[in-house]
C-alpha positions in Angstrom: -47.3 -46.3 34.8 -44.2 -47.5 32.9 -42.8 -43.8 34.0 -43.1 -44.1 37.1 -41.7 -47.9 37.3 -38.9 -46.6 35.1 -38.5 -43.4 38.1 -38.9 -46.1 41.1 -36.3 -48.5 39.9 -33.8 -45.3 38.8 -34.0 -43.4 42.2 -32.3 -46.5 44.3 -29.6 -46.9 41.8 -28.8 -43.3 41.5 -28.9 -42.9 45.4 -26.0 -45.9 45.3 -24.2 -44.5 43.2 -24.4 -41.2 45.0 -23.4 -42.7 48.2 -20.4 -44.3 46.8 -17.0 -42.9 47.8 -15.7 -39.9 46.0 -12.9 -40.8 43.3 -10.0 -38.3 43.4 -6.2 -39.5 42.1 -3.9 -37.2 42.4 -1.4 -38.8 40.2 -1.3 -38.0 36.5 -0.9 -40.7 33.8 2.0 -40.1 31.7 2.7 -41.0 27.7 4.6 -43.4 25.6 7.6 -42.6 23.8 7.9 -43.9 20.1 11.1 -44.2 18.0 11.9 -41.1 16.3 15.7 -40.9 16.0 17.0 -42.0 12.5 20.9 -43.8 12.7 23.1 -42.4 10.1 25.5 -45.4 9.2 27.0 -46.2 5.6 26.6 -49.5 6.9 24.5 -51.2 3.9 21.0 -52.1 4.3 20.0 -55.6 4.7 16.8 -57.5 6.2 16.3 -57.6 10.0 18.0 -60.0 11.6 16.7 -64.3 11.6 15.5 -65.8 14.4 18.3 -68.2 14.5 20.7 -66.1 13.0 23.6 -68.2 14.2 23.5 -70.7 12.3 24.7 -68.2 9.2 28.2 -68.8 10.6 27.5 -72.2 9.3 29.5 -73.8 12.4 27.7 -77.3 13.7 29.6 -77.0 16.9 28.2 -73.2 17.7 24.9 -74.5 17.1 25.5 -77.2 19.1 26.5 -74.9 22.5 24.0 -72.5 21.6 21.0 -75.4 21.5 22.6 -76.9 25.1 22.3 -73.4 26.6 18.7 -72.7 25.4 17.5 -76.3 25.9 19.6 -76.5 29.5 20.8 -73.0 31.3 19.2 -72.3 34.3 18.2 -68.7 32.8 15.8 -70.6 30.3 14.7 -72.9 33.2 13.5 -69.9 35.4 12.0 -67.6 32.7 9.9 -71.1 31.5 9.3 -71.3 35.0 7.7 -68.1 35.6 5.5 -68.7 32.6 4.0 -71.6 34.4 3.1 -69.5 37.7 2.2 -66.5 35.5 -0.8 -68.8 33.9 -1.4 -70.5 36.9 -2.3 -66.8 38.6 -3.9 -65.6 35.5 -6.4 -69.0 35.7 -6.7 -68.1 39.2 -8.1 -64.7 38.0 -10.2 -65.9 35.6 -11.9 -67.9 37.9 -12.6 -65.7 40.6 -14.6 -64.0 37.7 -17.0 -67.1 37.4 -19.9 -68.9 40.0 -18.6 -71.1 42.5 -20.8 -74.1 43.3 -19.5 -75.9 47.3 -20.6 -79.2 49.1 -20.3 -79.7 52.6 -21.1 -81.8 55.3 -20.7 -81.6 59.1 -21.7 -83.8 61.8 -21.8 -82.5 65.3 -22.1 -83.7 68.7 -23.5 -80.8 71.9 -25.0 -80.7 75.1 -27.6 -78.1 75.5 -27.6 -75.6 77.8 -30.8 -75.3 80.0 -30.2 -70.9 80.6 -29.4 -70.5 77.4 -31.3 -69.6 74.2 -32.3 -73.8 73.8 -32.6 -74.3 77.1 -36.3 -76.0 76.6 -34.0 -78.9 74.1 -31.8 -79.4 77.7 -35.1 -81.5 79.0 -35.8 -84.8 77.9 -39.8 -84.7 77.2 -40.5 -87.3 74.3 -44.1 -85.3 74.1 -42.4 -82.3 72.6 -40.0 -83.9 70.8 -36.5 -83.2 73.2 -34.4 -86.2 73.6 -32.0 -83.3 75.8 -29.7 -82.4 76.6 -26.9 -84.0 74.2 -28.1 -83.8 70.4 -26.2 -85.2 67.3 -26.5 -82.1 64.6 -26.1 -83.1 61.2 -26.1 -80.7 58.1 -25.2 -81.6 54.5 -25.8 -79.5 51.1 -24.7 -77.2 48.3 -24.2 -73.7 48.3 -23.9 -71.2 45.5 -22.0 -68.0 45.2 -21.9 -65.5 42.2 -19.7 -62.3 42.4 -21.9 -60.4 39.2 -19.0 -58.3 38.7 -21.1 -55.3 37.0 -18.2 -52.8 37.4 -15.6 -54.5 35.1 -13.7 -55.1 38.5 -12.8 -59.2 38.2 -12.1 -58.9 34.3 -9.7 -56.2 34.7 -8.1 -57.9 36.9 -7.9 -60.7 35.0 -6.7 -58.7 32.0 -3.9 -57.2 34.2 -2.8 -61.1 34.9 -3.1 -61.9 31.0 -0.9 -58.5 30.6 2.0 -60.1 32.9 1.5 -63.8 31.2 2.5 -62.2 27.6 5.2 -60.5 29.7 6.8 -63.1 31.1 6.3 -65.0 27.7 8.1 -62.3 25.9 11.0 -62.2 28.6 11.5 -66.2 27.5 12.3 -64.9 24.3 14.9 -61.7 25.6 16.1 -64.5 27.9 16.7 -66.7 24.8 18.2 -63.9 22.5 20.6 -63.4 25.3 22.0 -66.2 26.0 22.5 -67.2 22.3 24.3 -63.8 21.8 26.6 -64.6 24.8 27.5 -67.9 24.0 28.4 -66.9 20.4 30.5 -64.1 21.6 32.3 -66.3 24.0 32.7 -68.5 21.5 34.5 -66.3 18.2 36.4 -64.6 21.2 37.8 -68.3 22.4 38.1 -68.5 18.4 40.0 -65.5 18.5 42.4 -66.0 21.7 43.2 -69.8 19.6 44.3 -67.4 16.8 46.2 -65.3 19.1 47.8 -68.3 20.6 49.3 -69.5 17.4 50.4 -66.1 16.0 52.3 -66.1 19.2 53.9 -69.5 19.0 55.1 -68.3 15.5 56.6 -65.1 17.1 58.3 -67.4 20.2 59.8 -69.8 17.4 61.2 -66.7 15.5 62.6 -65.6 18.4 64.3 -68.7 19.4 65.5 -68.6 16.1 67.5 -65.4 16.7 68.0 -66.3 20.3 70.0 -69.5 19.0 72.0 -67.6 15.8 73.0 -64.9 18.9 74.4 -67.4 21.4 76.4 -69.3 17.8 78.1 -65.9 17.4 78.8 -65.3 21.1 80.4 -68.6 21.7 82.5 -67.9 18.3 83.8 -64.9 19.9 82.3 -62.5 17.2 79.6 -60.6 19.7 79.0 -59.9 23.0 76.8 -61.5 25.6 74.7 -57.9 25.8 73.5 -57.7 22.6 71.3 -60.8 23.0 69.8 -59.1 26.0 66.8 -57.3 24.0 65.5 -60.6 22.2 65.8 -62.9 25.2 63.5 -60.1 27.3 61.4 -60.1 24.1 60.9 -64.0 24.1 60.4 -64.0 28.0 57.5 -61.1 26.9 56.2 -63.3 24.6 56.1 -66.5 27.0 53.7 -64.1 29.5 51.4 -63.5 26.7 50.7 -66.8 26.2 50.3 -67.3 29.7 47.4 -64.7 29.4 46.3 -66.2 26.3 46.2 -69.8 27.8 44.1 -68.2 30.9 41.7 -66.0 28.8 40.6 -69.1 26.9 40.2 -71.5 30.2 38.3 -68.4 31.6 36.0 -68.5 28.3 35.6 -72.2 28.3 34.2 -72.0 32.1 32.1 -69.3 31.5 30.7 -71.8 28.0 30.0 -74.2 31.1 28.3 -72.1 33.2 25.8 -71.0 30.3 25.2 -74.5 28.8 24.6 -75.5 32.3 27.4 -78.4 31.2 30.1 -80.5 33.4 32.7 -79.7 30.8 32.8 -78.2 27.4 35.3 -79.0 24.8 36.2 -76.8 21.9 38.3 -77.0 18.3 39.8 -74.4 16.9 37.9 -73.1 13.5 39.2 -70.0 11.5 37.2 -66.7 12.2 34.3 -66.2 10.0 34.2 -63.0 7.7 30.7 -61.5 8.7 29.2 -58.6 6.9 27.5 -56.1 9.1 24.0 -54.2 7.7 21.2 -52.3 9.1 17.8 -52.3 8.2 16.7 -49.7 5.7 14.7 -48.2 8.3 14.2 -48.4 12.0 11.0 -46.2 13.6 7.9 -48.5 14.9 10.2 -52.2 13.5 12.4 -51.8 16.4 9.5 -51.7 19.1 8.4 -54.8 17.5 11.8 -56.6 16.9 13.1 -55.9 20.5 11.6 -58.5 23.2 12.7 -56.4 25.6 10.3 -53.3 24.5 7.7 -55.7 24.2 8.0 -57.4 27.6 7.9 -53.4 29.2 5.3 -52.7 26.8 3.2 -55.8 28.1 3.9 -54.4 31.6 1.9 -51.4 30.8 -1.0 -53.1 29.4 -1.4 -54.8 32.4 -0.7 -52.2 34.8 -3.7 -49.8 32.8 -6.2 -53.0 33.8 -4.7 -52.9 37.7 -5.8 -48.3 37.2 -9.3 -50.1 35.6 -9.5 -52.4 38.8 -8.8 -49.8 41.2 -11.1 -47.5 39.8 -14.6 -50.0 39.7 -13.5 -50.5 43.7 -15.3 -47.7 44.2 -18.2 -48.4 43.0 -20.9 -51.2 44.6 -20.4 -55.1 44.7 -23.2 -57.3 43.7 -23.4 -60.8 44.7 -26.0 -63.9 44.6 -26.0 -66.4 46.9 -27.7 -69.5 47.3 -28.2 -72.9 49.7 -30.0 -76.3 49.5 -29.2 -78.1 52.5 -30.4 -81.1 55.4 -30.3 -80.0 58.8 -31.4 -82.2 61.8 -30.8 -82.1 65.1 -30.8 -85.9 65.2 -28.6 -87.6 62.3 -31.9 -90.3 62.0 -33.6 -87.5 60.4 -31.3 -85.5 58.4 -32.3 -87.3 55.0 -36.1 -86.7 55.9 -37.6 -83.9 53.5 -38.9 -81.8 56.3 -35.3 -81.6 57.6 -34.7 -80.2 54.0 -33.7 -76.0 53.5 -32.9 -73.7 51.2 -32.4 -70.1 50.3 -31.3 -67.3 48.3 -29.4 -64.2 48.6 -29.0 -61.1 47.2 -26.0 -59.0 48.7 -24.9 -55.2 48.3 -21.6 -53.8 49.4 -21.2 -50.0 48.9 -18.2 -48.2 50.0 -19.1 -44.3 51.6 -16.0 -44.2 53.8 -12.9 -45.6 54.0 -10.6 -43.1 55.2 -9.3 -42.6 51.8 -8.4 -46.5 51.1 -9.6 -46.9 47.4 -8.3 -43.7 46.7 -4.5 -44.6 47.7 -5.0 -48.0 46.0 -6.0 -45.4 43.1 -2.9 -43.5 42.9 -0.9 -46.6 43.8 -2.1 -48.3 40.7 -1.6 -45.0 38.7 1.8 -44.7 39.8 2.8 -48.2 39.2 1.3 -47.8 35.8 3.7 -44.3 35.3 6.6 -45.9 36.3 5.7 -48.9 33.6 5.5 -46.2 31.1 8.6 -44.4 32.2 10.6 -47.6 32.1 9.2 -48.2 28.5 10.0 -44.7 27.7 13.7 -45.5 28.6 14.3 -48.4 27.1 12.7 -47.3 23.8 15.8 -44.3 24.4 18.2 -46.6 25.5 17.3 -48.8 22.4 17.6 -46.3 19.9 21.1 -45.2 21.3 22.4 -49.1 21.7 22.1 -49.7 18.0 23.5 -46.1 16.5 26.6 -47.0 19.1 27.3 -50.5 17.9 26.4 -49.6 14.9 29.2 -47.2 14.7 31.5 -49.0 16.5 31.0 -51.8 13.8 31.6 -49.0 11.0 35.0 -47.8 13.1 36.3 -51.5 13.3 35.4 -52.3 9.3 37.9 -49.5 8.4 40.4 -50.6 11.2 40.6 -53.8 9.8 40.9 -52.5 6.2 43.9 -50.3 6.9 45.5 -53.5 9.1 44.9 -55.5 6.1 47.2 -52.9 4.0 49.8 -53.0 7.1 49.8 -56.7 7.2 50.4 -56.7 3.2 53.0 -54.0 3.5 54.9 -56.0 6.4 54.7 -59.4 3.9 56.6 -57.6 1.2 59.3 -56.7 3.8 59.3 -60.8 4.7 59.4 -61.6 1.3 62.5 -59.1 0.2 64.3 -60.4 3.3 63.6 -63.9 2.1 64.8 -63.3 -1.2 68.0 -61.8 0.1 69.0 -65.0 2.5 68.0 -67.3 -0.7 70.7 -65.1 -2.7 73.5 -65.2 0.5 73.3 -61.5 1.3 72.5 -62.0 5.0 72.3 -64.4 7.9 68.8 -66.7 8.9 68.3 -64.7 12.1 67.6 -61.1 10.1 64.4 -63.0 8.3 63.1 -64.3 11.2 63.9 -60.7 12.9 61.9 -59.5 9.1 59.3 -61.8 10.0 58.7 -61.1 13.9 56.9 -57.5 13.0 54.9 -59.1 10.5 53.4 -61.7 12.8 52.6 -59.0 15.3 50.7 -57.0 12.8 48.8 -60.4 12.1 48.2 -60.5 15.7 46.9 -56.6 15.7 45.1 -57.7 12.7 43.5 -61.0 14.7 42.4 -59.1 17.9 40.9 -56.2 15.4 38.9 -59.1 13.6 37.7 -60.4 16.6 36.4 -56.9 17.8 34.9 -56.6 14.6 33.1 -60.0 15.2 31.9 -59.5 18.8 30.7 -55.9 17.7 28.1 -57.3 14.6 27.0 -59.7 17.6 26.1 -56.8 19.8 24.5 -55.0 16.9 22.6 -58.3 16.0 21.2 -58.1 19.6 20.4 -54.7 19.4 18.2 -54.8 16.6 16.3 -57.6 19.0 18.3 -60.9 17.6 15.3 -62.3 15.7 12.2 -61.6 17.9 9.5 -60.6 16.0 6.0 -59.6 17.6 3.3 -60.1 15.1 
């Protein structure tokens, strides 16, 4: 007996299942790509970057710019923003996954027609109970609906939208490494151009220097007006440069404005930081997890794997309840009557068995939106692993730079220094130590711009190894 109850009740499911749509996608998933390159460096190893690995600069008004940009810039405004909708949707999802209780009412006034279907309510005969042909319809009640969801449809679906949250929450964070990398770079390079700008004012005072001792001996009659030629073209050089300088660092300070989402921003000139640049001991799996955005591709995936899941329990039967418990009258003074009362409950079925090949191209559409997820991870894991071995050797290239310009610049103060110590003794004029001293404040201005590269190039590495983002 229980057999053959077991056999009845298997036979109808079976036959559904049957009779749902064949399932064939003609798009093949692909694979993730893990880090597996190794970045030779005699950089030393260090821990990963902090999370607010600015403040090591140990500069108030850097961490004052960088707070107004993540507090402020419309960047961080927008990625917040997103957050917001990206719940909203994924509360949306979640309940579409749960019952849904309605009430309604509805009061209305018609005049019955005496062909039609009520034709015998068009009559007024109090005997039967028609008070025709106008009637006031009233209905009032609660009604029930319950999407079962045996398939796994709804919660993949809402799994995909939970995917897409931690996505957009993860972008915040790139969002945030970003824009304190930029300002901190604009900032050391406004540093730098300040630098430049006095190095220069040095050079153009030297120069006037010689300019002046040139047009003494011209008006004594001892040279002629030629010889002057080279330094005043020099000085005129010089003049140009701090032109450009002047224009670099109002070009800096407007971009600062534009981050900070400020009217103005005002800076003071502090001396450039000496930064030591490290790598981790070891890269592999740390960098997927250190890099928001791997993550935030990464989280694209998950959720696009849940949309494949949804796609694929289309195909197979919906299930839903229904219920009602309603008043219905045909005259308003008896709607609240308990013979006027209803009620009901319903079972529903939907099977698909053909849809010209519908489910199956939302199939492959889901499938090929979840391969192009895992291509784009698979590219920025590559592009990852190449960012960091090139700033990483672009840091290593400028740390020696900048050791052999220190050797120059110490080379080109003992030349200062001997010219010095020949005016002090009366062996030549003023003008030949400031002409002494004009190469040596050019190799300090080689030197500056060469220290400023180095900075700008342990910020990019600092980004590259994901700022200070760390997925737990």
């Amino acid at each position: 007996m229980k057999r053959s109850l077991i056999l009845s009740l298997s036979l109808p499911l079976a036959f559904i299942l049957v009779a749902c749509a064949p399932e064939h996608t003609t798009v093949s998933p692909l694979n993730t790509q893990s880090v597996t390159a190794s970045i030779n460096t005699t950089l030393h190893p260090s821990a990963w970057p902090k999370n607010e690995w600015w403040k090591d600069y140990n500069d108030p008004e850097l961490n004052s710019l960088i707070a107004k940009a993540l507090n402020d810039a419309p960047d961080m405004q927008i990625a917040r923003q997103r957050i917001t909708l990206a719940e909203a949707q994924a509360k949306a999802a979640m309940a579409a996954d749960g019952p849904q209780i309605d009430f309604s009412a509805d009061a209305e006034r018609q005049k019955m027609s005496a062909e039609g279907l009520m034709g015998p309510f068009a009559i007024t005969d109090p005997a039967a109970g028609t008070t025709g042909p106008w009637y006031t319809n009233g209905t009032f009640g609660l009604t029930a609906g319950w999407d079962l969801d045996l398939w796994g449809k709804n919660r993949a679906q809402v799994e995909a939208r939970i995917g897409r949250l931690n996505a957009q929450k993860v972008e915040l964070e790139q969002t945030r490494q970003l824009l304190a990398s930029s300002v901190a770079r604009l900032y050391w390079e406004w540093q730098t151009q300040a630098a430049v700008q006095d190095v220069l004012v040095q050079i153009k005072h030297e120069q006037d220097n010689i300019i002046g001792a040139d047009l003494e001996l011209y008006q004594h009659g001892i040279t002629s007006s030629v010889e002057g030629v080279e330094t005043d073209i020099n000085a005129s050089k010089t003049e140009e440069q701090l032109a450009e300088v002047n224009g670099k660092m109002k070009a800096v300070e407007a971009r600062l404005v534009a981050l900070t989402n400020s009217s103005s921003v005002t800076l003071t000139r502090h001396a450039l930081p000496t930064v030591d640049a490290s790598l981790p001991p070891t890269l592999g799996y740390e960098l997927l997890a250190r890099r928001p955005d791997l993550q935030e591709v990464h989280w694209y995936i998950e959720a696009s794997m849940s949309e494949v899941d949804a796609a694929r329990a289309a195909f197979y039967p919906e299930v839903n309840l229904m219920a009602f418990l309603q008043q219905d009258a045909l005259h308003l003074s008896d709607l609240f009557r308990s013979s006027a009362q209803q009620m009901g409950v319903t079972a529903g079925l939907t099977l698909p068995i053909f849809d010209s090949g519908r489910l199956n191209a939302n199939l492959d559409i889901a499938q090929a939106q979840n391969n192009l997820s895992v291509a784009s991870y698979n590219k920025a894991v590559v592009e990852a692993v190449n960012q960091v071995a090139r700033t990483a050797s672009e840091v290593e290239t400028l740390m020696a730079k900048n050791r052999q310009q220190l050797q120059v610049e110490n080379d080109a103060a003992r030349v200062v220094a001997l010219a010095q110590a020949r005016f002090s003794a009366g062996i030549i004029a003023g003008s030949r130590v400031s002409e002494a001293r004009i190469p040596a404040l050019k190799e300090q201005l080689a030197g500056l711009m060469l220290k400023g590269q180095y900075i700008d190039a342990t910020l990019q590495l600092t980004s590259a190894l994901g700022g200070g983002y760390h997925h737990g």
